[in-house]
C-alpha positions in Angstrom: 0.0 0.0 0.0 1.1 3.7 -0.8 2.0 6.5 1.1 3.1 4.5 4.7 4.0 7.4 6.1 0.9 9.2 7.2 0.6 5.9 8.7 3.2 6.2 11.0 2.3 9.8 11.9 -1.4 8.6 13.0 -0.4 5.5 14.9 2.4 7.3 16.7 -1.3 9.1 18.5 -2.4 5.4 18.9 0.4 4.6 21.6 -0.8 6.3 24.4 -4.1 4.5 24.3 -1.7 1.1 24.4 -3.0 -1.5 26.7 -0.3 -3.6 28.5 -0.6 -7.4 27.2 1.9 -10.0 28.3 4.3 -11.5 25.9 3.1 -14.9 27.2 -0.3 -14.1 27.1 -2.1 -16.1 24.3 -5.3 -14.4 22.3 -7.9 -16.5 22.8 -10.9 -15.4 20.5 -14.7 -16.3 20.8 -16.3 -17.8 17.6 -19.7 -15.4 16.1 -22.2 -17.4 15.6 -22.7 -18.9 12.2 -25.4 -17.3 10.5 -29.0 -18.4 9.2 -31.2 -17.9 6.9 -32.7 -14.0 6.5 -29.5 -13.1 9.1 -29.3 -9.3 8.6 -25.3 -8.2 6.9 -24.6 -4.6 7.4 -22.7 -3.1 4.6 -20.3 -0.3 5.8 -17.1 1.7 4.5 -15.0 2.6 7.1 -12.2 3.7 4.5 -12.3 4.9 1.1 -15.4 5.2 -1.1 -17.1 2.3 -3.7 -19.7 3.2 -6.1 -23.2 2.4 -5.6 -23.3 0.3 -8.4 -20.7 -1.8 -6.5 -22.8 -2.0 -3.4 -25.6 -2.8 -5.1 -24.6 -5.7 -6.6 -22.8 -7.3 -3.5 -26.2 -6.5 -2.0 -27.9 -8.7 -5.0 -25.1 -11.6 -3.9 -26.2 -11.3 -0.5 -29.7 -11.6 -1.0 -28.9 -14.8 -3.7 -27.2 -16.2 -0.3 -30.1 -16.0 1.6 -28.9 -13.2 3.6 -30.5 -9.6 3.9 -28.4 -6.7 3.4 -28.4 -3.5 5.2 -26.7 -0.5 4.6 -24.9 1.9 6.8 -26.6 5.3 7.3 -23.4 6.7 5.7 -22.8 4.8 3.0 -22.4 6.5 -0.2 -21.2 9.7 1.2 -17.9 11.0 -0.1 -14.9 13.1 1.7 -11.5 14.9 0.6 -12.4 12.7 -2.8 -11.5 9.4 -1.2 -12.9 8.4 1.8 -16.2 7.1 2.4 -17.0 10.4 5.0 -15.9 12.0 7.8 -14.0 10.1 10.2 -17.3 10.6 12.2 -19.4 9.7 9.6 -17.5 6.2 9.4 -17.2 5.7 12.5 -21.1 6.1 13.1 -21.8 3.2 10.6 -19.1 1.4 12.1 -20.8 1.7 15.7 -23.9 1.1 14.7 -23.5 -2.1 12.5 -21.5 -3.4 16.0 -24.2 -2.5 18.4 -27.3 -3.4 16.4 -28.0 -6.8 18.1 -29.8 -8.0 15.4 -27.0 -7.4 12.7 -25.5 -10.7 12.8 -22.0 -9.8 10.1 -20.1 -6.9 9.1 -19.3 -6.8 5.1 -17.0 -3.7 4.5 -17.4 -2.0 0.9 -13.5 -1.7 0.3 -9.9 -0.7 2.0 -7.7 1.7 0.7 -7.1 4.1 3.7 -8.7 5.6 6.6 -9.4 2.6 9.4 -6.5 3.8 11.3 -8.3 7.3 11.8 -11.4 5.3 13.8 -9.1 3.5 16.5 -8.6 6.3 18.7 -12.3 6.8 18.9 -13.7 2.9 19.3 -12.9 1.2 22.4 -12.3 -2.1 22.6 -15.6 -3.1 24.2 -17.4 -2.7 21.3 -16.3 -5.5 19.5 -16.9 -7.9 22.1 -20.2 -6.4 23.5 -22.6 -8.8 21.2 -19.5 -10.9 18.8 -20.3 -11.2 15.0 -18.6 -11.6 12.0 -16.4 -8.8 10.3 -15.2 -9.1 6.7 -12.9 -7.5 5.2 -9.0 -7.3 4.1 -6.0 -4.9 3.1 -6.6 -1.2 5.3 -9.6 -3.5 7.8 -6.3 -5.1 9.0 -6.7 -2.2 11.6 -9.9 -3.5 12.5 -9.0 -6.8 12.7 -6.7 -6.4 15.1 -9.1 -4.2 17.3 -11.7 -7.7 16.7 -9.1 -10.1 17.5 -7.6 -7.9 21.0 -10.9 -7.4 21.8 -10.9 -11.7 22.0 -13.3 -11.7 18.5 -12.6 -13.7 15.8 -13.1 -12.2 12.2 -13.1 -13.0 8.8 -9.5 -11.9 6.0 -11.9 -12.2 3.2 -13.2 -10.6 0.0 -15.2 -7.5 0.3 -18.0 -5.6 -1.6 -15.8 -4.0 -4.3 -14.3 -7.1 -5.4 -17.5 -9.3 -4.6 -18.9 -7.6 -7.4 -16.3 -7.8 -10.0 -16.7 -11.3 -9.6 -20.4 -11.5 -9.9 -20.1 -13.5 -6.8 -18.7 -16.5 -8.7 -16.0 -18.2 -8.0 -14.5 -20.3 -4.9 -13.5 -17.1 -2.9 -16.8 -16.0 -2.6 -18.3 -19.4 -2.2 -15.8 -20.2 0.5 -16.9 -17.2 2.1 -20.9 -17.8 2.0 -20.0 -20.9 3.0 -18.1 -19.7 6.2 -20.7 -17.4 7.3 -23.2 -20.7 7.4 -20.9 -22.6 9.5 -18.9 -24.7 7.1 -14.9 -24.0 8.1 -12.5 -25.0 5.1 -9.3 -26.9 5.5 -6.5 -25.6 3.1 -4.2 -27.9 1.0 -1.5 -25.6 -0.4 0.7 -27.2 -3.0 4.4 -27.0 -2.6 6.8 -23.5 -2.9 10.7 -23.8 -3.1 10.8 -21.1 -0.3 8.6 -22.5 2.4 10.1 -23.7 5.3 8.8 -27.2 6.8 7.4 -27.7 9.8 4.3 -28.0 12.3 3.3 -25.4 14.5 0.0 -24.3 16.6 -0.8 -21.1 17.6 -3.0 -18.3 16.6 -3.8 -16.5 13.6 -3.1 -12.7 13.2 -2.3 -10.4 10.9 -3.0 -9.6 7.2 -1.7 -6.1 5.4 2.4 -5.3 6.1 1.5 -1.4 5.2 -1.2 -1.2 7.8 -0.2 -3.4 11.0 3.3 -2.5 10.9 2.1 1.3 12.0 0.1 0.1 14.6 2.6 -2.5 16.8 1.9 -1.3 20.3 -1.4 -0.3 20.7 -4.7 -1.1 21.4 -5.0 -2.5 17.6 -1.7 -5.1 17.8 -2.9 -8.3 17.5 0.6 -9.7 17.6 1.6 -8.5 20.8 0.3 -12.2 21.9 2.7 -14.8 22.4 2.0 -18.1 20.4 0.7 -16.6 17.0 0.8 -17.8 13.5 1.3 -14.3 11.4 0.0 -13.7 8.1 1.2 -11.3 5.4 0.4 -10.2 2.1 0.9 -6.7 0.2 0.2 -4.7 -2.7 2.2 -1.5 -4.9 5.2 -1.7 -2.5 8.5 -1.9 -3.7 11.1 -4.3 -1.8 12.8 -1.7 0.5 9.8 -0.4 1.6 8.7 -3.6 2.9 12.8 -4.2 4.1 11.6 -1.3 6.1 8.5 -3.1 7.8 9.8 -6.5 8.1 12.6 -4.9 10.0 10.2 -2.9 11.8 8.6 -6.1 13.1 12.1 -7.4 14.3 13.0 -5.1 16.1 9.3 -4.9 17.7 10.1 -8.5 18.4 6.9 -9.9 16.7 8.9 -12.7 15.1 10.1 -14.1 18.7 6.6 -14.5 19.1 5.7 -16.6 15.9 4.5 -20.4 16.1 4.8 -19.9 12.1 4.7 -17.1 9.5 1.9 -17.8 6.5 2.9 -15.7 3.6 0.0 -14.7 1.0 -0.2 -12.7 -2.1 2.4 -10.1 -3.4 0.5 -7.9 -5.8 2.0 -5.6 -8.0 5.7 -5.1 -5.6 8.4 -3.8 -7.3 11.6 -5.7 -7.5 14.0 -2.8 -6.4 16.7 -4.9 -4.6 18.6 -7.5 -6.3 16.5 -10.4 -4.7 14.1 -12.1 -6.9 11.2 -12.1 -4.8 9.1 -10.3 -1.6 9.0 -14.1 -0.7 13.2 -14.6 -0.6 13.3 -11.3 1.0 11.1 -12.1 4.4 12.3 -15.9 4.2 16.3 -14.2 4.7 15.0 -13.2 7.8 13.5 -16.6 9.2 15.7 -19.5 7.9 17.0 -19.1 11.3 14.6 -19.0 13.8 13.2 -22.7 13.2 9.5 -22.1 13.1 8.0 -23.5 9.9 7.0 -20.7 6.7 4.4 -21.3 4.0 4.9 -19.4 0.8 2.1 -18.5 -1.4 -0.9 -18.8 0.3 -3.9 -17.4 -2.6 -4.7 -14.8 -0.5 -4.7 -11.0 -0.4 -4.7 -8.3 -3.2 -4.9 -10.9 -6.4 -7.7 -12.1 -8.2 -8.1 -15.1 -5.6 -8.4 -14.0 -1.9 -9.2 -17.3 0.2 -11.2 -16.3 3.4 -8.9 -16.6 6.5 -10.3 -16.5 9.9 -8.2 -14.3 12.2 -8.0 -15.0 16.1 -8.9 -18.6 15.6 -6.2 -21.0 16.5 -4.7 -22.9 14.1 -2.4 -26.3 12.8 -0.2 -25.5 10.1 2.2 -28.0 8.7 4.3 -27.6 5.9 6.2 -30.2 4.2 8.5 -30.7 1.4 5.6 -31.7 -0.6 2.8 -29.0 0.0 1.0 -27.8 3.6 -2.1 -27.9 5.3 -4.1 -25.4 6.8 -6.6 -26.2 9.4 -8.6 -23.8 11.4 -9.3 -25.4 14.9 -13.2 -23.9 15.5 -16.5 -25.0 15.6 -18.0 -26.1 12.2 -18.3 -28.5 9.4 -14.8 -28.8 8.0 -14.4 -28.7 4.3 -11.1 -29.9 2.6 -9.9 -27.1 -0.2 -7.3 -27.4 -2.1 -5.8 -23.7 -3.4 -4.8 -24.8 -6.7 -8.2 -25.6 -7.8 -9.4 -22.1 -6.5 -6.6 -20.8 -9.0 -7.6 -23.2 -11.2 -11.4 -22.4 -11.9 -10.3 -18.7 -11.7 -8.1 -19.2 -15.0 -10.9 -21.2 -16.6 -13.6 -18.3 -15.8 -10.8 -15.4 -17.1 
């Protein structure tokens, strides 16, 4: 993600709302309740702006699910040119799609920038006062982390804007209908030359470099946990920039606390080092620390973006010849392996 400065700037006001959280201390995240038939899904943008054509037809999707959507009060509103209102304008939607008992998910219309702004104003209590679903990837990271240190699992997943590009077809929108009903997959990840064997357990965290990185410290650090299984994935940043924020993460000692490090998509990163991938790059700086790495997990900013449940606790093992994924929560397990999910997406290109 662009422009990781401002970033900075805003979480550095984060820090002094930092809550202390042990080292040792492992998150341990309730489970929303799967949804049902007619279940209400508020549609909010706590970032940057989508077109009503876009909300519309995720709303269609939603309704072919069996779901009812509702929209924020804000949505559609427009501020500075990019974000989806005032800070206090998104925050309101945001507040009111937690609260409203009978909303039983959060569907966010997009990223780009702007979650950051909200933390400062949303305590943690209102994530865990009546636990649901929230969906979303890239800038929600910030929320995410909020859900998941708030003890709230959530959902990495696809989001309005892309939900309609797709016409709701494929596996990474079926996978995530799927989840909301109770039906937890089980990811079979073929083989990468980079991955690193091995078996761990822990929790899941993480999600966008460019927008956790800012915020290690505060009140929206999921990986201030000991025992986690971090997840990354980027977009439209070039290698030293993200040198910058994996290095930023060891010296914040996030990696002492890693079970294992999932690695997802890369979109779109320049090559400016003389290293031949983001992949070789982060993998440099855990050969040595004997925890296991999977490389190229479909998820993130590329066509496929496999939903990933944050703050649930995990078993990955990676072996020489691929690595499984299992999510250790409540549900019908479904076995899914990626390559077909890239698979069917070539074959509907």
């Amino acid at each position: 993600m662009k422009k990781l400065f401002p970033l900075i700037l805003a979480a550095a006001a984060l820090l002094s709302c930092a809550r202390e959280i042990s080292p040792e201390a492992v998150l341990t995240c309730v489970q929303p309740p799967a949804l049902q038939p007619g279940d209400k899904i508020a549609l909010i943008s706590p970032a940057y702006f989508t077109s009503k054509a876009n909300v519309d037809t995720a709303s269609a999707i939603l309704r072919a699910w069996g779901f009812e959507p509702v929209l924020g009060p804000n949505v559609g509103k427009e501020y500075l040119g990019y974000y989806a209102g005032t800070d206090q304008e998104r925050l309101a939607d945001l507040k009111w799609a937690l609260k409203d008992k009978s909303i039983k998910a959060i569907l966010c219309n997009r990223g780009g920038y702007g979650t950051i702004h909200l933390t400062r104003m949303l305590p943690l209590q209102k994530f865990a006062a009546h636990p649901k679903w929230l969906i979303g990837f890239s800038d929600i990271t910030t929320l995410h982390g909020m859900a998941n240190r708030a003890g709230v699992m959530s959902i990495h997943g696809t989001m309005c804007s892309l939900m309609a590009k797709s016409h709701g077809l494929g596996m990474t929108n079926t996978l995530l209908r799927d989840l909301l009903s109770g039906t937890v997959p089980q990811y079979e990840v073929p083989a990468h030359p980079l991955s690193i064997p091995g078996h761990a357990q822990g929790t899941l965290v993480g999600g966008n470099l460019s927008t956790f990185s800012p915020v290690l410290g505060t009140e929206a650090d999921a990986t201030l946990a000991g025992g986690i299984i971090l997840y990354i994935e980027e977009v439209e940043e070039d290698m030293s920039h993200i040198d910058r924020m994996i290095n930023t993460l060891v010296l914040n000692g996030v990696f002492d606390r890693c079970q294992g490090v999932i690695l997802g998509e890369f979109t779109d990163c320049e090559a400016n080092l003389q290293i031949d991938s983001v992949e070789e790059l982060i993998c440099g700086y855990l050969r040595d620390r004997h925890i296991p790495v999977l490389c190229g997990f479909p998820a993130g900013h590329g066509d496929v973006n496999l939903p990933l449940i944050l703050g649930a606790p995990v078993t990955l093992d990676v072996r020489p010849d691929g690595a499984t994924l299992r999510f250790d929560v409540a549900g019908q397990a479904q076995t899914v392996a990626t390559e077909d999910a890239c698979a069917e997406l070539a074959q509907n290109l």
